[in-house]
One Martini backbone bead per residue (centre of mass of N, CA, C, O) as a GRO file, in nm:
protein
  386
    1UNK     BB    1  10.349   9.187   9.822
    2UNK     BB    2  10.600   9.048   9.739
    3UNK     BB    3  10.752   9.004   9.999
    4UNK     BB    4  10.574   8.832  10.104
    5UNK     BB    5  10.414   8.616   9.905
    6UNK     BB    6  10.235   8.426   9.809
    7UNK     BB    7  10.191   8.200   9.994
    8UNK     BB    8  10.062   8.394  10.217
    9UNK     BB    9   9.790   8.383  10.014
   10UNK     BB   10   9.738   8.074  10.049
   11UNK     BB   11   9.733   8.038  10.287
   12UNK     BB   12   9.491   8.223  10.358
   13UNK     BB   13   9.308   8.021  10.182
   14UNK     BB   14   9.294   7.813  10.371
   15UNK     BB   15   9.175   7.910  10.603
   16UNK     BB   16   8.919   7.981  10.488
   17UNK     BB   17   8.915   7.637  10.438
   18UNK     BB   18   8.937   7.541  10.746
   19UNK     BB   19   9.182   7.299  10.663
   20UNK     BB   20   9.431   7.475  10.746
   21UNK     BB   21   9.646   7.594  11.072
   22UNK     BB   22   9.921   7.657  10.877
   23UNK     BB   23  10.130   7.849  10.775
   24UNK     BB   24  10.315   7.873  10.453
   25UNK     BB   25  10.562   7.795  10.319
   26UNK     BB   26  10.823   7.868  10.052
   27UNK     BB   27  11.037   7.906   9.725
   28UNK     BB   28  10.798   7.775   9.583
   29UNK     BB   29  10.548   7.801   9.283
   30UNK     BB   30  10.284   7.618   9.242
   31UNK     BB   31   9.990   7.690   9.049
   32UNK     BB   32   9.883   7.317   9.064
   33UNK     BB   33   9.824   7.250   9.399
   34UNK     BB   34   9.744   6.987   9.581
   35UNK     BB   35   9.536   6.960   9.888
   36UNK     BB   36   9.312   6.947  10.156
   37UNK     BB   37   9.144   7.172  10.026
   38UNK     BB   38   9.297   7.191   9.721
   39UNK     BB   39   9.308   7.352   9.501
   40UNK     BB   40   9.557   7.576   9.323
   41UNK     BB   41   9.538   7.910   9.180
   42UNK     BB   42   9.768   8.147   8.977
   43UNK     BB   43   9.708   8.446   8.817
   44UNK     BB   44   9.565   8.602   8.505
   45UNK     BB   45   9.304   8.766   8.400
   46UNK     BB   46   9.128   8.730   8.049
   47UNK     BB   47   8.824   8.696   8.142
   48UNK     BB   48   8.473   8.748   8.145
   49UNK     BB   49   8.170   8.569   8.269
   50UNK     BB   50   7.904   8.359   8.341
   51UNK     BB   51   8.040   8.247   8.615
   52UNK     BB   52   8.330   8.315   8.492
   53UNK     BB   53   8.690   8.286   8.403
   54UNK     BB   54   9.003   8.370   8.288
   55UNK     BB   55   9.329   8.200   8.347
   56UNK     BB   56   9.652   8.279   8.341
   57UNK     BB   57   9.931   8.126   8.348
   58UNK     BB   58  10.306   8.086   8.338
   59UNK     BB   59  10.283   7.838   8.147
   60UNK     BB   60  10.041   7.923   7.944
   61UNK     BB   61   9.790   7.825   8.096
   62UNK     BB   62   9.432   7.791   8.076
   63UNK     BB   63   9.191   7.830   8.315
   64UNK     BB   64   8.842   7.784   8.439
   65UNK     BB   65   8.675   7.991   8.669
   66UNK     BB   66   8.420   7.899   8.881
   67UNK     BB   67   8.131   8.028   9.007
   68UNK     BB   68   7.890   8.066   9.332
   69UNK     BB   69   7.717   8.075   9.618
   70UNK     BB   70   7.983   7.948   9.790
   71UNK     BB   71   8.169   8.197   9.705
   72UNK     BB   72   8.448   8.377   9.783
   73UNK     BB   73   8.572   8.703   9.846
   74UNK     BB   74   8.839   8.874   9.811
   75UNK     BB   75   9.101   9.042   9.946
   76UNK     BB   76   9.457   9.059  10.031
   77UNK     BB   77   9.382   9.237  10.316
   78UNK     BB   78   9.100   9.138  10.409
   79UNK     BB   79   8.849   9.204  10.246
   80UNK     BB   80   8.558   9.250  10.071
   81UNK     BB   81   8.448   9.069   9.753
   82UNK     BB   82   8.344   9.026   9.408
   83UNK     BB   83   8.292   8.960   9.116
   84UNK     BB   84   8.261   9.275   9.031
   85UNK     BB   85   8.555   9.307   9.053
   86UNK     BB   86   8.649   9.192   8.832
   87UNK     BB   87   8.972   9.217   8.588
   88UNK     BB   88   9.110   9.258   8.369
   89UNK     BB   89   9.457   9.159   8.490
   90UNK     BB   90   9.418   9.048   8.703
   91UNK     BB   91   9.550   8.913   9.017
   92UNK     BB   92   9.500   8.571   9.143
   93UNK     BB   93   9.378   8.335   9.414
   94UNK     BB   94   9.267   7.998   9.436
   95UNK     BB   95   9.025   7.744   9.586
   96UNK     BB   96   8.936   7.410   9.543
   97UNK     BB   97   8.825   7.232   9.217
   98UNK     BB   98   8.803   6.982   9.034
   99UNK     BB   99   8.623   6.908   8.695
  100UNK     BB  100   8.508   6.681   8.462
  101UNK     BB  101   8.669   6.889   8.328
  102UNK     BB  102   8.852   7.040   8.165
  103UNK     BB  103   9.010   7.312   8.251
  104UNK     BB  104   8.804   7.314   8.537
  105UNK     BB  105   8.703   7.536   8.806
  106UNK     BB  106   8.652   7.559   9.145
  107UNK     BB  107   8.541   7.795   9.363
  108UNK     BB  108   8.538   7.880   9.729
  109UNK     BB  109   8.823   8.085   9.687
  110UNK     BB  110   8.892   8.447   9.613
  111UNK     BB  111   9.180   8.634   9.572
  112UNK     BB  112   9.266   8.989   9.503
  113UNK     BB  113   9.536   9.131   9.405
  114UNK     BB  114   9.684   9.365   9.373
  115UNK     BB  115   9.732   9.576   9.141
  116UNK     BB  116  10.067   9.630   9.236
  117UNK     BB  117  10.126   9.328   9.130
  118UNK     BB  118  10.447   9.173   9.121
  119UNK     BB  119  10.545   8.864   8.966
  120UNK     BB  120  10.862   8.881   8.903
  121UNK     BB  121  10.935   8.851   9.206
  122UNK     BB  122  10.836   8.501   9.164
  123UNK     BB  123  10.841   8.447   8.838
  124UNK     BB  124  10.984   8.633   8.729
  125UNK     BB  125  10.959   8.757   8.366
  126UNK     BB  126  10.664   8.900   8.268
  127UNK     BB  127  10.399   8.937   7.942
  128UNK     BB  128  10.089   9.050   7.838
  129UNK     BB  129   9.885   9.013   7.551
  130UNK     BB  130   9.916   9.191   7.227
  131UNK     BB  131  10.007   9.086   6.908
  132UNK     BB  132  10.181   9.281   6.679
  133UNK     BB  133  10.459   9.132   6.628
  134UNK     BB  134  10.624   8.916   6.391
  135UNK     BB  135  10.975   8.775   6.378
  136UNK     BB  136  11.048   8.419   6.299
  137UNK     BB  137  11.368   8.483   6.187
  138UNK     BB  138  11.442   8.649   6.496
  139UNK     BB  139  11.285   8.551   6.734
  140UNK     BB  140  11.055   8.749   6.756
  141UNK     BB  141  10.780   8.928   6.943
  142UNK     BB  142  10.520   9.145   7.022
  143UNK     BB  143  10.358   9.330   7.317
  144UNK     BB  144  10.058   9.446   7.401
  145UNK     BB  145  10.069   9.609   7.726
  146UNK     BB  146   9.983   9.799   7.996
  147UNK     BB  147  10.324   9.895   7.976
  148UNK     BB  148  10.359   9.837   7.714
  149UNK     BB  149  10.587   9.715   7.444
  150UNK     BB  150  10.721   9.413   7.450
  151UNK     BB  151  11.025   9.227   7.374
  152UNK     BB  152  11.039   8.885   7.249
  153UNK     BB  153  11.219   8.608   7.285
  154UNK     BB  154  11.371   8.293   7.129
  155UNK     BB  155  11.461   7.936   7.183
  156UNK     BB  156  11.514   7.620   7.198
  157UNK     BB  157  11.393   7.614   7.492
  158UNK     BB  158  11.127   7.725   7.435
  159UNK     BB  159  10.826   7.698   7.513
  160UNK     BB  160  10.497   7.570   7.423
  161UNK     BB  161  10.114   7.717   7.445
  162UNK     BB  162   9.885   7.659   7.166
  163UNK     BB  163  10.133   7.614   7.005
  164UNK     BB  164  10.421   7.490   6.831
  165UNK     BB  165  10.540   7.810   6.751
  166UNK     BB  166  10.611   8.106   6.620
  167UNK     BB  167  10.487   8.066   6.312
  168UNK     BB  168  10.197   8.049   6.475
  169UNK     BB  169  10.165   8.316   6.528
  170UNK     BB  170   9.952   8.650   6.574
  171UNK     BB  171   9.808   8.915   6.502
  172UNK     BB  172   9.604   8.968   6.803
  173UNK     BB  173   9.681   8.781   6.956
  174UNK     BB  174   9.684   8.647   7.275
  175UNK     BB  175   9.998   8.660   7.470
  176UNK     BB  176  10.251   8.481   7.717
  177UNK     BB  177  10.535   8.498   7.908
  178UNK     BB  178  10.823   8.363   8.087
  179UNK     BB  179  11.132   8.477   8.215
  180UNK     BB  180  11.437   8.690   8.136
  181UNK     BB  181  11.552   8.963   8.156
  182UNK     BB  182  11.740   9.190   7.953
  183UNK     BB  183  11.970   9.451   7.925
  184UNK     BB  184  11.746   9.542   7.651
  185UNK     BB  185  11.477   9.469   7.758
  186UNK     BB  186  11.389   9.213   7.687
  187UNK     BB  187  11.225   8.885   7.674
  188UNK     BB  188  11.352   8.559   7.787
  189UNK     BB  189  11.187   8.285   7.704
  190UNK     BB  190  11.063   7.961   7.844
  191UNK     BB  191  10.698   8.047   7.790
  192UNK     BB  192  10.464   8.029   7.518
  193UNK     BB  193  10.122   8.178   7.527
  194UNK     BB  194   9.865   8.106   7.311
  195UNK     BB  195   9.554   8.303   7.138
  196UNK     BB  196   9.308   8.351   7.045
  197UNK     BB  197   9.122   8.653   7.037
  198UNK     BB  198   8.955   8.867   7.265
  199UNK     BB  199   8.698   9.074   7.429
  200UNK     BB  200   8.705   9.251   7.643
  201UNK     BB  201   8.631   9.324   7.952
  202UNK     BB  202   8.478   9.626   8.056
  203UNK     BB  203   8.428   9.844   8.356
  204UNK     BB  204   8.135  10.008   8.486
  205UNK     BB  205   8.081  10.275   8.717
  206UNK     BB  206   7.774  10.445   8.825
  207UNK     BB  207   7.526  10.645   8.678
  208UNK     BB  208   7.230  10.661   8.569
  209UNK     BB  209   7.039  10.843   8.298
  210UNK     BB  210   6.956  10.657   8.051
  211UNK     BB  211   6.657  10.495   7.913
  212UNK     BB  212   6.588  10.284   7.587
  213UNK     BB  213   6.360  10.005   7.542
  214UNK     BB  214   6.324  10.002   7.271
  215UNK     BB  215   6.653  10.017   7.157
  216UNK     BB  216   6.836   9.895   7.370
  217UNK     BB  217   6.938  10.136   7.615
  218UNK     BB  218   7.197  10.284   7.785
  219UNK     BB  219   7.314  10.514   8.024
  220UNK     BB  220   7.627  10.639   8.195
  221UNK     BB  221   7.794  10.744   8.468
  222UNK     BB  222   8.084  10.809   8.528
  223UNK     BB  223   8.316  10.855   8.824
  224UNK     BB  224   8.457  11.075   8.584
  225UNK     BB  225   8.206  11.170   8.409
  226UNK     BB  226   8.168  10.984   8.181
  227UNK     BB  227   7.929  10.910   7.937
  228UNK     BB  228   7.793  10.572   7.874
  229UNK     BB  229   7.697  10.391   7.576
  230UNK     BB  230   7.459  10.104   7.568
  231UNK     BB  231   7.377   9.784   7.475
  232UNK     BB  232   7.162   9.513   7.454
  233UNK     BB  233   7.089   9.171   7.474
  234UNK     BB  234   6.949   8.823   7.506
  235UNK     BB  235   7.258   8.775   7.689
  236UNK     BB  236   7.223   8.949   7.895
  237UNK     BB  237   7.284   9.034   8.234
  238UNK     BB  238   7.122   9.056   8.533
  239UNK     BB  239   7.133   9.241   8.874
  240UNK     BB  240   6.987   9.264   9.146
  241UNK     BB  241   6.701   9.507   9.144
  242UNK     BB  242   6.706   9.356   8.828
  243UNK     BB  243   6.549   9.186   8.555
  244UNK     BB  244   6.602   9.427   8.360
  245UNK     BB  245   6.573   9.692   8.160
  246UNK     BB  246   6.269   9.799   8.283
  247UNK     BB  247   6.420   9.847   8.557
  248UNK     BB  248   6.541  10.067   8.495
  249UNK     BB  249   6.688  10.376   8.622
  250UNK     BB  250   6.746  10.655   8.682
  251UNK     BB  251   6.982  10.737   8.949
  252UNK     BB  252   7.100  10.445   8.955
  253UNK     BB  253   7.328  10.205   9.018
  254UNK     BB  254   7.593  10.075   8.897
  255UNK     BB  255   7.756   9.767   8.681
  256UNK     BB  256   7.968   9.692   8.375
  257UNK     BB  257   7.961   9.509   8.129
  258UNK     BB  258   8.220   9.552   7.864
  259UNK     BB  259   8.208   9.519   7.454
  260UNK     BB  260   8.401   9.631   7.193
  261UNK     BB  261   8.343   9.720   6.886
  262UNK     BB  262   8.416   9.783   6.561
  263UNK     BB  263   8.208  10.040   6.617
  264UNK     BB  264   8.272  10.125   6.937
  265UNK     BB  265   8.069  10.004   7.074
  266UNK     BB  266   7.890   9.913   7.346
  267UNK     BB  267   7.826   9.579   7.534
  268UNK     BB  268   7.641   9.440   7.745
  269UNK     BB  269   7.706   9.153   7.981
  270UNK     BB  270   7.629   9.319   8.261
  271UNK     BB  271   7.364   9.428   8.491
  272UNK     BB  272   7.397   9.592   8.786
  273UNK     BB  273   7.136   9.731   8.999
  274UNK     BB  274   7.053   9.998   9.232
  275UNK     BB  275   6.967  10.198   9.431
  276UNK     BB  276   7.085  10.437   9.589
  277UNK     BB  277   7.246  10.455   9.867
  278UNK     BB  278   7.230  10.596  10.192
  279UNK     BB  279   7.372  10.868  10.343
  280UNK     BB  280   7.551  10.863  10.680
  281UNK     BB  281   7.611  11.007  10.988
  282UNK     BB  282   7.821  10.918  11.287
  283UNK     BB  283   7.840  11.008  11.610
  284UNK     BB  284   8.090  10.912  11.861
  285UNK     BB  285   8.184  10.595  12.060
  286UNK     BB  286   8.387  10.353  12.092
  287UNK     BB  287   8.330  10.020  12.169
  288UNK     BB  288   8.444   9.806  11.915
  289UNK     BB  289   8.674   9.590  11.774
  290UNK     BB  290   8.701   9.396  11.444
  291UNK     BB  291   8.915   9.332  11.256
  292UNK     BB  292   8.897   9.036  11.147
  293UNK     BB  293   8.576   9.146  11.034
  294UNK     BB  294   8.572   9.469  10.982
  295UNK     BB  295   8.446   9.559  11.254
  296UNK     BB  296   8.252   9.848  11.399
  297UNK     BB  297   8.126   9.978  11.727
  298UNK     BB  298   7.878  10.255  11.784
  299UNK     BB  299   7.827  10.552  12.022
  300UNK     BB  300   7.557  10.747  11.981
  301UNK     BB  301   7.459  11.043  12.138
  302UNK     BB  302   7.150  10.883  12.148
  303UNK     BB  303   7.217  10.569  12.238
  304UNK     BB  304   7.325  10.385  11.971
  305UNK     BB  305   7.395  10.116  11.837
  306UNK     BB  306   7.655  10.066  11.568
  307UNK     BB  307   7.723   9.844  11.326
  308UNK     BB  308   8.039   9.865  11.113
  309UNK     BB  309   8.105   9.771  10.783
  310UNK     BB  310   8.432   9.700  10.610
  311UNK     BB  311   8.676   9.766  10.363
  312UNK     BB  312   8.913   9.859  10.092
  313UNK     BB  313   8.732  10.133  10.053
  314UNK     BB  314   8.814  10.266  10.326
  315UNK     BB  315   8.834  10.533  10.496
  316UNK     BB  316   9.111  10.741  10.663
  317UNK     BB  317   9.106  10.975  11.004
  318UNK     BB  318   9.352  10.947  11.228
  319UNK     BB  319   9.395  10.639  11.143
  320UNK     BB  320   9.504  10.384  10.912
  321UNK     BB  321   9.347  10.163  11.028
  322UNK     BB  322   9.124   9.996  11.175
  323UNK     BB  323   9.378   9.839  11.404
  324UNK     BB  324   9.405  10.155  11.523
  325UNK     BB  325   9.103  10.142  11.656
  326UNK     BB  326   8.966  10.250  11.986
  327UNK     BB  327   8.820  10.205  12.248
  328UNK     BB  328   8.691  10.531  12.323
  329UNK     BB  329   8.665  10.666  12.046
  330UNK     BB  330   8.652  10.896  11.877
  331UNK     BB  331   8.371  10.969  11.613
  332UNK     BB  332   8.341  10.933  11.251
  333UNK     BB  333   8.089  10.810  11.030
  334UNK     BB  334   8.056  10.699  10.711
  335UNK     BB  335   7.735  10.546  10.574
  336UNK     BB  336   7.587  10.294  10.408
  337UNK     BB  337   7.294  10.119  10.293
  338UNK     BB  338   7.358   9.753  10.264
  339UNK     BB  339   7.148   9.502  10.298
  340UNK     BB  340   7.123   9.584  10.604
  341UNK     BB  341   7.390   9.734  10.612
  342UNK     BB  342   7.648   9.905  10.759
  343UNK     BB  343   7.911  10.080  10.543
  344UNK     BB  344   8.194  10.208  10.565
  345UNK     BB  345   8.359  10.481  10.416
  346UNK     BB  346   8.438  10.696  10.647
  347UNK     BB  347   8.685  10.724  10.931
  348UNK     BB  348   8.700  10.889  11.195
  349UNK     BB  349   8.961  10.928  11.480
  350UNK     BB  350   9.001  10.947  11.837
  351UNK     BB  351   9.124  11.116  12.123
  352UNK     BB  352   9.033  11.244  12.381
  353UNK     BB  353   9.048  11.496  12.563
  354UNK     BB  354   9.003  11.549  12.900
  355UNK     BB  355   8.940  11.844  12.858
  356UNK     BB  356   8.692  11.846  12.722
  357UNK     BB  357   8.461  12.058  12.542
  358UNK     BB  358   8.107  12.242  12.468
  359UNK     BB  359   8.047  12.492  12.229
  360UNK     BB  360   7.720  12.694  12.175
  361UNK     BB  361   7.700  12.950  11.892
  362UNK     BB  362   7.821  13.277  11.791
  363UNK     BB  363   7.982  13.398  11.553
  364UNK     BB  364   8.183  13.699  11.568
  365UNK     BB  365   8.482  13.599  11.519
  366UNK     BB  366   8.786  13.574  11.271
  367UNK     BB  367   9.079  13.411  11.252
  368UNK     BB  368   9.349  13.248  11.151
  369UNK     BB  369   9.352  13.053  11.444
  370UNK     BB  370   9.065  13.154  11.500
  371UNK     BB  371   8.756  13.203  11.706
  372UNK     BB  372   8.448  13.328  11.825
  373UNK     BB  373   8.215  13.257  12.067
  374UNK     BB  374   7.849  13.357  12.170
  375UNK     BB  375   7.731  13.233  12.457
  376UNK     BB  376   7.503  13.113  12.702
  377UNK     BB  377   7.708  13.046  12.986
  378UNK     BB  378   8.032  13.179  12.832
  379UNK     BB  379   8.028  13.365  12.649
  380UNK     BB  380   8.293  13.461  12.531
  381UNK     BB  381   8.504  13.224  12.310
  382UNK     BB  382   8.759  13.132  12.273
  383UNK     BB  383   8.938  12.961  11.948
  384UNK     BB  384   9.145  12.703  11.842
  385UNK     BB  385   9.320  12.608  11.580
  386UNK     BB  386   9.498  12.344  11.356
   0.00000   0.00000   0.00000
């Protein structure tokens, strides 16, 4: 991702709002540029609310950027993506518009980048996160970020945002530095933004367990096999197929925006739930492929066609990614249905040999790498796996 430059992601949005023709390059990056499309913004998330996140620039400013339902979300690899993929610590690039509020952004596109996005490659050396010690006699101070505690130098040359100096920082304050890595490990900074300390958002995504509306709370597992417990307030937003707590249901898939408070407890601050849906496999032969669209269009032995949206959580097999699957091949697709449209988790694909042939019977032998079967048109037939 770093190699290609971000520009070739801004680029990318700018196609989205139909408005750019051609791919932009530069040597540098402005955060806060101005074209035809709008305005273009690109940062690391620090805050997730309701219907708004809040963006951390590298000159430590930072931006609201408000999303409505006319905002579109993507990957950078150019799949499909909503509000509820937002994570604090994630960076993004977005075009829109400035509103009438200072330092408030609406978005019409929103691009999330890989997680193993690093900044350093076009922004030099920056490191995000919580202030744990200041000493502003020797000119440092410490941040506890994502990849553990990295130690902040600055000089007469350091810009501050939020702050007049380092005197005001403060163990706590959550702090972003931007500048030249030295060869003991330092970060010698050329800006530094800090802000008083607020409470992250983390993402929980799972199956309901336990639902007590007396309570008000209820229980998830995740992903990971572990159960979290939520409790939630008349400030919580509900989406999806529930209108409120009363509407959730054990059983359902969830995803929960929650912040943990002193008292080590999760408050959820947003939760969308619905049906699990079902799962189902389709075999037969591609009929057609849309990289572009992300689409895939597959008939069926029973002489059904059905066509399936991919994401970036599409595994695939027999083949790299959906850009490589050719009209004529045979497959296997499993896929949910989503809102009335058929979503691939996972694409098996290959081409079928000129003789291949099938056949229907009853296992009698079993060897390492083979097997027989007493068919009733073919008799015994041995078969080789590998």
């Amino acid at each position: 991702m770093g190699r290609k430059g971000l520009w070739t992601i801004l680029a990318v949005l700018a196609l989205a709002m139909m408005s750019v023709r051609t791919a932009l390059a530069a040597p540098a990056i402005n955060e806060q540029r101005p074209n035809r499309a709008g305005m273009r913004v690109y940062g690391q998330v620090t805050a997730i609310g309701d219907g708004q996140f809040t963006l951390l620039l590298s000159d430590g400013r930072e931006v609201t950027v408000r999303v409505d339902e006319q905002t579109r979300f993507r990957q950078a690899g150019g799949g499909e993506a909503t509000f509820g993929d937002l994570t604090v610590g994630r960076w993004v690039a977005g075009v829109g518009r400035p509103t009438d509020q200072e330092g408030v952004f609406l978005a019409r596109v929103v691009v999330l980048l890989p997680e193993d996005f690093d900044p350093s490659q076009r922004l030099g050396a920056r490191a995000a996160g919580r202030v744990v010690r200041v000493d502003a006699e020797g000119g440092t101070f410490v941040l506890d970020t994502r990849q553990g505690e990295v130690t902040v130098a600055v000089n007469e040359a350091t810009r501050f945002r939020g702050i007049a100096s380092l005197g005001d920082l403060q163990p706590g304050m959550f702090a972003a530095a931007a500048g030249e890595k030295q060869d003991d490990g330092t970060l010698l900074a050329r800006v530094v933004g800090a802000r008083e300390g607020k409470r992250q958002v983390q993402r929980f995504a799972g199956e309901v367990t336990a639902v007590d509306t007396g309570a008000g709370a209820f229980a998830l597992r995740t992903r990971s096999g572990e159960t979290v417990n939520f409790s939630v307030t008349e400030k919580t937003r509900y989406q999806g197929k529930i209108q409120g707590l009363g509407d959730l249901q054990p059983g359902m898939a969830a995803v929960v925006g929650a912040t943990r408070g002193d008292n080590g407890r999760w408050t959820a601050l947003f939760v969308a739930a619905g049906p699990r849906p079902e799962v189902q496999r389709f075999v037969g032969q591609v009929m057609a492929v849309n990289p572009a669209a992300g689409q895939l269009t597959l008939k069926t032995r029973e002489g059904q066609e059905v066509i399936f949206a991919t994401t970036e959580r599409t595994r695939y097999r027999g083949v790299q990614g959906l850009d490589e699957v050719q009209p004529g091949m045979a497959a296997l697709v499993t896929a949910a249905e989503v809102d009335g449209r058929w979503v691939a988790l996972a694409v098996a694909a290959g081409r079928k040999p000129a003789d291949a042939r099938r056949f229907v019977g009853v296992v009698t032998a079993v060897g390492e790498h083979e097997f027989t079967l007493n068919t009733q048109g073919d008799g015994q037939v041995t078969l080789q796996v590998n």
